[in-house]
C-alpha positions as CSV (number, residue, x, y, z in Angstrom):
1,X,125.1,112.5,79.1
2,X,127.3,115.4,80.9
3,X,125.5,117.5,78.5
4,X,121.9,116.2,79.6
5,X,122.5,116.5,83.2
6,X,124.1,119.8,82.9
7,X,121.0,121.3,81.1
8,X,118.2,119.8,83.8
9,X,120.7,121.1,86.4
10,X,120.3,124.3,84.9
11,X,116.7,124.4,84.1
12,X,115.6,123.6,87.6
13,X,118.1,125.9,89.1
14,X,116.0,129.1,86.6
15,X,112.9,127.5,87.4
16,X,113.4,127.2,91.1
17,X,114.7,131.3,91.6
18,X,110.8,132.2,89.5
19,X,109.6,130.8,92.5
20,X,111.3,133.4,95.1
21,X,108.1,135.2,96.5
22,X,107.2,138.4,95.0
23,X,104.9,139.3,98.1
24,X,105.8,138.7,101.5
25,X,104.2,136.3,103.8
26,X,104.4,137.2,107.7
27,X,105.4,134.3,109.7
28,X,103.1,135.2,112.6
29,X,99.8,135.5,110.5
30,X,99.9,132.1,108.6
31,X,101.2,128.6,109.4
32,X,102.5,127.4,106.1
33,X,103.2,124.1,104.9
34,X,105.5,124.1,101.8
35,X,105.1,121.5,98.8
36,X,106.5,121.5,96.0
37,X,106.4,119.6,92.5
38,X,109.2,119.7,89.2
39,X,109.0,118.2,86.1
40,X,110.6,119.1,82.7
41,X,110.8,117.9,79.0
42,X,114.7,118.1,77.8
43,X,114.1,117.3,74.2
44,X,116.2,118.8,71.6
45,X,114.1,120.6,68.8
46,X,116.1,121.3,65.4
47,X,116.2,123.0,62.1
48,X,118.4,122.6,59.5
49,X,121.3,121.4,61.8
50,X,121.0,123.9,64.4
51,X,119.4,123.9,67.7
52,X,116.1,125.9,68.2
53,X,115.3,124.8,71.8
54,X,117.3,122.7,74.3
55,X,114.7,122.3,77.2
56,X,111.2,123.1,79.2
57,X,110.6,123.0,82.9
58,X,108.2,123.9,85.2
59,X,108.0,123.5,89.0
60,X,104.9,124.7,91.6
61,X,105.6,125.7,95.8
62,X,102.4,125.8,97.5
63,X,102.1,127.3,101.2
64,X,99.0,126.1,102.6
65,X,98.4,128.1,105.7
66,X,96.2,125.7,108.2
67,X,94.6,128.1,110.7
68,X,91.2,127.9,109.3
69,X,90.3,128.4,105.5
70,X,92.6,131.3,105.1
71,X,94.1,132.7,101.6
72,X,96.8,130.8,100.6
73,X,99.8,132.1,98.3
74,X,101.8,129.6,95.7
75,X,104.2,130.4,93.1
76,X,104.6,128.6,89.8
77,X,107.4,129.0,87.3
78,X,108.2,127.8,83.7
79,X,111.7,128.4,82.0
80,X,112.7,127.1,78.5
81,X,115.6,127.3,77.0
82,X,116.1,128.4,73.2
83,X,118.8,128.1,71.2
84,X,121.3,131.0,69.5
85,X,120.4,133.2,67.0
86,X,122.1,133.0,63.1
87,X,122.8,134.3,60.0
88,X,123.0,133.1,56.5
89,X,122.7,133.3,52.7
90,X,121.3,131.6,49.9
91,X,124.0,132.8,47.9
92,X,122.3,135.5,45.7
93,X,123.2,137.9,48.6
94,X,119.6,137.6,49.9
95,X,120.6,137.1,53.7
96,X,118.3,135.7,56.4
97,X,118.5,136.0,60.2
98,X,116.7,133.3,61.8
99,X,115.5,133.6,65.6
100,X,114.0,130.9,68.0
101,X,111.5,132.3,70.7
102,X,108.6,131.1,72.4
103,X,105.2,132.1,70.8
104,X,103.4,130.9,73.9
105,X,104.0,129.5,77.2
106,X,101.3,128.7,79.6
107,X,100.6,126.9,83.3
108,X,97.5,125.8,84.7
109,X,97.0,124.8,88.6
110,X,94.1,122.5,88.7
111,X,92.6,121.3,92.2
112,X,89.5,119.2,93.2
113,X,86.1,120.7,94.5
114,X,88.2,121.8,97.6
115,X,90.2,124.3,95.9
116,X,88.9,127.5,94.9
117,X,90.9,130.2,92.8
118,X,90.5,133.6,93.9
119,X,93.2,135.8,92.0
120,X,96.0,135.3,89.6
121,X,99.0,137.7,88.9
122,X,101.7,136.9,86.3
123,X,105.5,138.0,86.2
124,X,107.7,137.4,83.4
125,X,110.3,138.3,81.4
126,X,108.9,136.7,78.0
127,X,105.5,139.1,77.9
128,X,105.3,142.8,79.7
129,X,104.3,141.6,83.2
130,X,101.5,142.3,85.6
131,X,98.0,140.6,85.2
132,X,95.4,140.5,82.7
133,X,93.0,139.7,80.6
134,X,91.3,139.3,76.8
135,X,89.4,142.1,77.0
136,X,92.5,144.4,77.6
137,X,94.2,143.0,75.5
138,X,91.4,143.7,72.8
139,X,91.2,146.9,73.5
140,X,94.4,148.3,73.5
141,X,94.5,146.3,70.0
142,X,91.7,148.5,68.7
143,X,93.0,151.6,70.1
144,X,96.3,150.8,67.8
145,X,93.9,150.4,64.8
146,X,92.7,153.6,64.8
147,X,95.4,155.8,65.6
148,X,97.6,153.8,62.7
149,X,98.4,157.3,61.0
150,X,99.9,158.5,63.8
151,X,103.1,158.1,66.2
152,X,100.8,157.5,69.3
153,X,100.3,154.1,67.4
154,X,104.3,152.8,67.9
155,X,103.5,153.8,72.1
156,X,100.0,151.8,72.2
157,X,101.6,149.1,70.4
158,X,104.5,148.9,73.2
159,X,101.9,148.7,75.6
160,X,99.8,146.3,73.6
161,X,102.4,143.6,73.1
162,X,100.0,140.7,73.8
163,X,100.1,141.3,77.4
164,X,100.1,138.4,79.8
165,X,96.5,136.5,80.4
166,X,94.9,135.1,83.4
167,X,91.9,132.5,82.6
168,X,90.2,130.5,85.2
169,X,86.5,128.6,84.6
170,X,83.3,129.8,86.5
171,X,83.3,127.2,89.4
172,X,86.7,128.4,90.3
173,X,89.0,124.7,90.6
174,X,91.6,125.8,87.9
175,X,93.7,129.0,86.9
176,X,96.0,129.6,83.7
177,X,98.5,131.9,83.5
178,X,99.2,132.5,79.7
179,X,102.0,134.9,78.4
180,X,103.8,135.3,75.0
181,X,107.7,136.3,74.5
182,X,107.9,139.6,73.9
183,X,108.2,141.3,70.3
184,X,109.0,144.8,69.3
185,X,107.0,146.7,66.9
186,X,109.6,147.9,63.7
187,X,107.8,149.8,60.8
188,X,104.9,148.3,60.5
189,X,105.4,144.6,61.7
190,X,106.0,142.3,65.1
191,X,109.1,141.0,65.4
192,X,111.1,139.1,67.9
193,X,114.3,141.0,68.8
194,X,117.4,138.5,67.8
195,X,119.0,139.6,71.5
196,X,116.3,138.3,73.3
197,X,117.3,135.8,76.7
198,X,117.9,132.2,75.6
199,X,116.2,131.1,78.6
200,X,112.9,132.0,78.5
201,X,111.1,132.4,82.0
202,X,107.7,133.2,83.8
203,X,106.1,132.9,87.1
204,X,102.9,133.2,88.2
205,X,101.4,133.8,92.4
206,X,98.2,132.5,92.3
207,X,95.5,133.1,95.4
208,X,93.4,130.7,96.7
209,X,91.9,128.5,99.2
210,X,91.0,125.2,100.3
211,X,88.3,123.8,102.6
212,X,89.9,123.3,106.2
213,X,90.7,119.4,107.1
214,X,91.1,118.0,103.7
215,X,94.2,116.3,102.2
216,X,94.1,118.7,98.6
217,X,96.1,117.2,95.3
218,X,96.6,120.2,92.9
219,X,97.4,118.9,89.1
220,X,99.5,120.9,87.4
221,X,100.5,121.2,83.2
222,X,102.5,123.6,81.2
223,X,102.8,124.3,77.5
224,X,105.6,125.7,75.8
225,X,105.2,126.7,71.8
226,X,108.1,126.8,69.9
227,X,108.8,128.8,66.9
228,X,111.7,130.1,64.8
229,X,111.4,133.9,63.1
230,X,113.0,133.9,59.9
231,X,113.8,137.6,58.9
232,X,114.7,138.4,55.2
233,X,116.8,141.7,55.8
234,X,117.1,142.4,52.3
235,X,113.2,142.9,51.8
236,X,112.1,143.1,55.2
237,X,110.0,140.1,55.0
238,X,109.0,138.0,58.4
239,X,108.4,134.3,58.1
240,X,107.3,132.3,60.8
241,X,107.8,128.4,61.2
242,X,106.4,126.1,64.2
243,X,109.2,124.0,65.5
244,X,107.4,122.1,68.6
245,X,106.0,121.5,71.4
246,X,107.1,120.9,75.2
247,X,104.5,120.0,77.7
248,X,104.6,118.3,80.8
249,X,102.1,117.9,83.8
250,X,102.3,116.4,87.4
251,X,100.6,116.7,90.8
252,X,101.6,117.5,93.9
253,X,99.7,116.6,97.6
254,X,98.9,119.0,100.5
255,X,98.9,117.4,103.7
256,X,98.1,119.3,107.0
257,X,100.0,119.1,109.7
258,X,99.2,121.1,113.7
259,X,100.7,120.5,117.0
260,X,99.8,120.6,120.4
261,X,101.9,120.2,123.7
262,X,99.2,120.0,127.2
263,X,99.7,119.3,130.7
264,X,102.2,116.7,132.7
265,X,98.6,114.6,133.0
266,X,99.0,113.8,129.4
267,X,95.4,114.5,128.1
268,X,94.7,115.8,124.7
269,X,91.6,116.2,123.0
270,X,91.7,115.3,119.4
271,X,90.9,118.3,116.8
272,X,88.1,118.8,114.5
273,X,89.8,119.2,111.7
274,X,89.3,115.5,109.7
275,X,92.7,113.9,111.0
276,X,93.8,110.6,110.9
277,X,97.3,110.2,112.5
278,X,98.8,111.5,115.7
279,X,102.4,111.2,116.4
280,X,104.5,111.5,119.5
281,X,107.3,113.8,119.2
282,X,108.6,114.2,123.0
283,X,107.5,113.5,126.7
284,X,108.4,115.4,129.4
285,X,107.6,114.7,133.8
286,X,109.7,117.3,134.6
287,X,109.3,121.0,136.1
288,X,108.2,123.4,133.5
289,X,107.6,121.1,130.7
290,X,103.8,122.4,130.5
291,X,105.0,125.5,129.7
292,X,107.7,125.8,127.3
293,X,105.5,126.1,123.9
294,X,107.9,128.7,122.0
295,X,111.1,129.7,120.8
296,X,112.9,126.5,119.6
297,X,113.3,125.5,116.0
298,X,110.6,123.2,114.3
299,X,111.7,119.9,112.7
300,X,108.7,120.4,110.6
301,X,108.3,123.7,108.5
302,X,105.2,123.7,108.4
303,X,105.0,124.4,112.3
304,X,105.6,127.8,113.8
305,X,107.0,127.0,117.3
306,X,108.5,124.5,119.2
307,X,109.7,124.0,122.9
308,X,113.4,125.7,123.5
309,X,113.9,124.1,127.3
310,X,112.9,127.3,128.9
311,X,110.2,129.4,129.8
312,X,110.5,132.9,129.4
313,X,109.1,135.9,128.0
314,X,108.7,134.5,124.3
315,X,106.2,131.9,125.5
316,X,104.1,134.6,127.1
317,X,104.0,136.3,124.2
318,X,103.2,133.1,122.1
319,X,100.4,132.3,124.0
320,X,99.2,136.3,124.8
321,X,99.0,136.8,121.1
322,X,96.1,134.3,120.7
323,X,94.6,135.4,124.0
324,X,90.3,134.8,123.6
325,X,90.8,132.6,120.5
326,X,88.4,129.3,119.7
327,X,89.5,126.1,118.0
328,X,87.9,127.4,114.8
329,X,89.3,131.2,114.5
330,X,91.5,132.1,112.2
331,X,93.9,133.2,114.5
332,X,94.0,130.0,116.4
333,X,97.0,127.8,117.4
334,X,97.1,124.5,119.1
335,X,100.6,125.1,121.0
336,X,98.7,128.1,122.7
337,X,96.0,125.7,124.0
338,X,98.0,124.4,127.3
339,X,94.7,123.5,129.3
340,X,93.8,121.5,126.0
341,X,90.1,122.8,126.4
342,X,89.8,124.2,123.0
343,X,89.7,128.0,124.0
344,X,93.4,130.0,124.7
345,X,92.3,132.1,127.9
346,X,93.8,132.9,131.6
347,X,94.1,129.2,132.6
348,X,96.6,129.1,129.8
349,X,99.0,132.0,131.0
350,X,98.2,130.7,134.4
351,X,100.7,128.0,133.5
352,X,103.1,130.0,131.9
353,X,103.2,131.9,134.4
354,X,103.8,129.2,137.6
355,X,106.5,127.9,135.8
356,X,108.0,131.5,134.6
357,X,111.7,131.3,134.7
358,X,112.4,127.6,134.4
359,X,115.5,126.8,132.4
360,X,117.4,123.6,131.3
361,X,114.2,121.4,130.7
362,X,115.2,118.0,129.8
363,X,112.1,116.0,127.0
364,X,112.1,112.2,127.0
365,X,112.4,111.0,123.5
366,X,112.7,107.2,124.4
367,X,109.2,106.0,123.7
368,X,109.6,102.7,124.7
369,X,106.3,101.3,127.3
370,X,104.1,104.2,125.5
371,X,101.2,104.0,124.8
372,X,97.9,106.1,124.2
373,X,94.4,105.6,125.3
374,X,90.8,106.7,123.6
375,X,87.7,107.8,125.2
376,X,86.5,105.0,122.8
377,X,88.4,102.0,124.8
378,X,91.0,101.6,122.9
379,X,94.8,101.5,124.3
380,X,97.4,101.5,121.0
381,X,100.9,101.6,121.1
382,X,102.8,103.7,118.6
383,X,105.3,102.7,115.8
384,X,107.9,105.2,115.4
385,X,105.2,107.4,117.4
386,X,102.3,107.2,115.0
387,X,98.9,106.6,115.7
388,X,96.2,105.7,113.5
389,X,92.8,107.8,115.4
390,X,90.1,105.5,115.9
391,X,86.8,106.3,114.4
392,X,84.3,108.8,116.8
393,X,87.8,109.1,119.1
394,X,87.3,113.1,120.4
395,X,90.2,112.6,123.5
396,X,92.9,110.3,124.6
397,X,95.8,110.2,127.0
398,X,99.7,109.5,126.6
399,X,101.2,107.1,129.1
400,X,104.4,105.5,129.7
401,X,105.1,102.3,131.4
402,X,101.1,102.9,132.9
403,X,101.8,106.3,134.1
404,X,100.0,109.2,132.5
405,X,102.7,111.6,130.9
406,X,103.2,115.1,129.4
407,X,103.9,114.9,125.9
408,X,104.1,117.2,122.4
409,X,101.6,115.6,119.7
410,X,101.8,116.7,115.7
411,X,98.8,115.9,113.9
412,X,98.6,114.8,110.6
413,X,95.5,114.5,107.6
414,X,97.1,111.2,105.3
């Protein structure tokens, strides 16, 4: 059991540094929401009393920006771990060297009619990296064909090397990032080099989108082929055996999240973005509260700012940097909306700036005698500050113990 735990410990740990971003992502042009999803198949394949592969993982982070239908960026990685290389002899000095590898591993992302694929780049250390496709893949295959006779054919056959493959289906809901462990070309044959990593990785960013206001479930399944090289030295002769097969498959589930922090008067329109749930996440009747929107630490990460008990320079930048935006734009932020009329203009920094200097605000987080009240009639009060929307709701206003109340709202598609 030590054993077990030690090698799913040390799958997830590979599988989990594939996933370090390759690209940047600048904080202050996306709002992401991380998921994430992990599963792995720990079987123990064998031949002949020795151990071929030990282990297959594969784990998926998605961050899902939410300011309008904007690219999104996610990272999936697949590691599998093979067993050692060895010798021996079937005692007419005819000696074999056999080698487990990975003849292919794969990973799909799959999403509903909401998700659309746009690009797909693979990195790995089992193929030669970079994206692809068949018809590269074909040709450089050719080109080695032809030039057989000569010593350009050992340099196109390096570059040939069954280079990684993207595949994705017309209507765009699923992409496949295929690679193959890498072999080197000696004489005139393929073989996989006996020094090759026992763990086996690849990762894959994949570009996409979803459709804004929609809770998105991506299904997600990896392959991994396993086969053991058997290499007469005496003759030079390459055998091949299948060993087995690891797969495993599970989804993950996007959910959006926005905030928005208004006025002392407690009014909030509700945004059209499909949402379900508001929740409560501070009050605030004293000086300044309207206008501290920036510079403290989000409990949520999918959130870019949060009030820091002070209003300074930083929330004049916050809101100055989505000056003349619309609920709508890609560029648009809820915290930014002070006046809570769905535009970010001079009635917002208008705020900002009559309470320009104000340190040491105090937020209420007892929420006892809440409660919030809907354009539709309705007056609810919140469990553990949630609050289902009612149906055709567009606006509401937070009040405690009957007096209206500033407050900072997170919104949430379920």
């Amino acid at each position: 059991m030590k054993k077990r735990v030690t090698l799913i410990s040390l799958l997830i740990a590979t599988v989990v540094l594939t996933l370090v971003p390759i690209f940047p992502v600048r904080a202050e042009d996306t709002r992401l929401n991380p998921i994430s999803g992990l599963d792995y198949d720990v079987r123990t394949f064998e031949y002949e009393g020795h151990v071929i592969a030990e282990g297959f993982a594969v784990s998926i982070s998605a961050d899902l920006p939410f300011d309008g239908s904007i690219t999104q960026l996610k990272f999936g990685g697949a590691v599998a771990r093979l067993g050692d290389t060895w010798d021996s002899t079937d005692g007419m000095n005819y000696y074999f060297k056999y080698t487990p590898y990975v003849d292919e591993m794969w990973l799909k992302v799959e999403g509903d009619s909401h998700y659309t694929k746009e690009e797909i780049a693979i990195y790995d250390n089992t193929g030669t990296g970079g994206s692809s496709c068949d018809f590269f893949s074909v040709v450089l295959e050719g080109i080695g064909l032809i030039f057989t006779a000569y010593d350009i054919y050992i340099w196109l056959a390096e570059i040939y090397q069954l280079p990684p493959v993207a595949e994705w289906n017309e209507n765009g809901h699923w992409s496949k990032a295929i690679i193959w462990q890498k072999k080197e070309f000696a004489g005139n044959r393929w073989v996989v080099n006996p020094n090759s990593p026992r763990l086996q990785t690849a990762s894959a960013n994949v570009w996409g989108y979803f459709e804004e206001g929609n809770s998105y479930i991506l299904n997600v399944t990896a392959q991994a082929e396993i086969y053991l090289q058997i290499w007469e030295l005496w003759s030079g002769a390459i055998g091949e055996m299948h060993i087995g097969t690891y797969q495993v498959s599970f989804e993950v589930t996007v959910h959006p999240l926005w905030a928005m922090k208004t006025l002392q008067n407690g009014y909030f329109y509700v945004p059209n973005l499909n949402i379900q749930t508001l929740k409560i996440e501070l009050l605030f009747d004293g000086y300044g509260g309207p206008a501290d929107q920036f510079g403290g630490v989000p409990p949520y990460v999918a959130l870019k700012t949060w009030p820091d008990c002070r209003v300074e320079g930083k929330d004049v930048s916050w809101v100055s940097r989505h000056y003349n935006t619309f609920e709508g734009d890609l560029d648009w932020d809820y915290m930014a909306d002070i006046k809570a009329d769905r535009k970010i203009d001079g009635k917002d920094l208008a705020v900002i700036s009559r309470y320009y200097g104000t340190y040491g605000i105090v937020y209420i987080y007892d929420l006892s005698g809440v409660t919030v009240v809907f354009n539709t009639g309705q007056e609810i009060t919140p469990t553990e500050g949630c609050v289902d929307i009612p149906n055709g709701a567009t606006s509401f206003n937070v009040y405690k113990d009957g007096i209206a109340i500033g407050a900072l709202i997170t919104f949430w598609i379920e």
